[in-house]
C-alpha positions in Angstrom: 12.2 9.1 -5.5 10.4 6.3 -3.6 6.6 6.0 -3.7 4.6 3.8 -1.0 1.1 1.8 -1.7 -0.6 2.1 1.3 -3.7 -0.5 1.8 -6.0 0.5 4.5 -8.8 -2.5 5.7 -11.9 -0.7 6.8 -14.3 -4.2 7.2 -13.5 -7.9 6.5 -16.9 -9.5 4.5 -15.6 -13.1 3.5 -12.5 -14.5 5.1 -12.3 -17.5 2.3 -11.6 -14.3 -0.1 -9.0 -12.9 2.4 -7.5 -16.6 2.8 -7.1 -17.0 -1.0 -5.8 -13.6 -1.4 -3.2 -14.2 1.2 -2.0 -17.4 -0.9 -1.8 -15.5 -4.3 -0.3 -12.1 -3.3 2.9 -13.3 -2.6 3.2 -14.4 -6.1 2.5 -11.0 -7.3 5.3 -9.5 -5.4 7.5 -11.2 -7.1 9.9 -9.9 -10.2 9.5 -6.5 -8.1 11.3 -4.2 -6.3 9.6 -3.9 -3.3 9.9 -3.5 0.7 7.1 -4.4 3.1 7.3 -1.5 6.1 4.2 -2.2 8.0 1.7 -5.3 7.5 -1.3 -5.4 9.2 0.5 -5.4 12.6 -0.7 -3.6 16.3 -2.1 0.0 15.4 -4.2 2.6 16.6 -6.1 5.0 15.3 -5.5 9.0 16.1 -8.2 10.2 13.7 -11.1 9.2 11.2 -13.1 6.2 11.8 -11.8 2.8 13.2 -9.7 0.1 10.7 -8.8 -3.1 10.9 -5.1 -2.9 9.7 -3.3 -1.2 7.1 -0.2 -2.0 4.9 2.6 -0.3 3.9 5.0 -0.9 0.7 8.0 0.7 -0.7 9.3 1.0 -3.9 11.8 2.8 -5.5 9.3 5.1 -7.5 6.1 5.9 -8.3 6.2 4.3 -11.6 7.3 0.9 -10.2 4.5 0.8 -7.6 1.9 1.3 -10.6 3.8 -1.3 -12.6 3.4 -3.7 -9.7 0.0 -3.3 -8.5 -1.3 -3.1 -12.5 0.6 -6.6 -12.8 -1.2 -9.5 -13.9 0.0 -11.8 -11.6 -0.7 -8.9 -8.8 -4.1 -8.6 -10.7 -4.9 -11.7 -10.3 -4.7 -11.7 -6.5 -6.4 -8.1 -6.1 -9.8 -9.1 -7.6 -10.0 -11.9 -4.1 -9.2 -8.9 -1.4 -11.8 -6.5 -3.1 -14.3 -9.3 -2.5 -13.1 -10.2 0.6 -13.9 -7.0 2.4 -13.5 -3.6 1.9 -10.2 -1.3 1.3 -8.9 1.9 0.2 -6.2 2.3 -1.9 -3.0 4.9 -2.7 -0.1 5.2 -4.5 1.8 8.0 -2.7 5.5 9.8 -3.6 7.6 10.2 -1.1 9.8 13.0 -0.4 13.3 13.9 -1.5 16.1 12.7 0.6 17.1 15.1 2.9 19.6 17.8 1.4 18.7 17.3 -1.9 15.5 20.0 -1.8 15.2 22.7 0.6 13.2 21.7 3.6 9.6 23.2 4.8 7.1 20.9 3.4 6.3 19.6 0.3 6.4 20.9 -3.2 2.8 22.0 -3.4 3.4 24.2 -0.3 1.7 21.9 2.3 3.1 20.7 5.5 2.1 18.3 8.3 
């Protein structure tokens, strides 16, 4: 089942971090199975407080997002973002493809 990181950007603090992490996280990626769906491109916010951009990647399971983002080379790259402003973080499952589980929300009996 495919899981999605999700990297939300609440406040830049050093953009020589950012600019160094932008050069070495591509290097991470590779060697994995992984989509970009949404990076750092034209949002708005419908609730909480106010970001600065988000990110969204696929893989095809939970396990191979935490084997990507655990990476050295992924590792290596991570420690410049933290210090370059501040972020939250999540590894999420996604659902089952439609017809293989019966449909009303998820297994732990929530819904939207």
């Amino acid at each position: 089942m495919s899981a999605y990181v999700i990297f939300i950007r609440e406040q830049s603090h050093n953009p020589e971090e950012l600019r160094i992490y932008s050069q070495k996280a591509p290097d991470g990626l590779a060697g994995h199975p992984v989509t970009p769906l949404a990076v750092y491109g034209t949002h708005e916010v419908i609730e909480g407080p106010a970001i600065e951009g988000a990110a969204i990647l696929e893989f095809p399971s939970f396990e191979e997002a935490k084997v990507w983002y655990y990476s050295p080379a992924y590792q290596d790259a991570v420690q410049h973002r933290l210090r370059g402003g501040t972020y939250r973080g999540i590894i999420i499952e996604g659902v089952p493809a439609a017809g293989s589980q019966s449909q009303g929300g998820s297994r732990n009996g929530s819904s939207l």
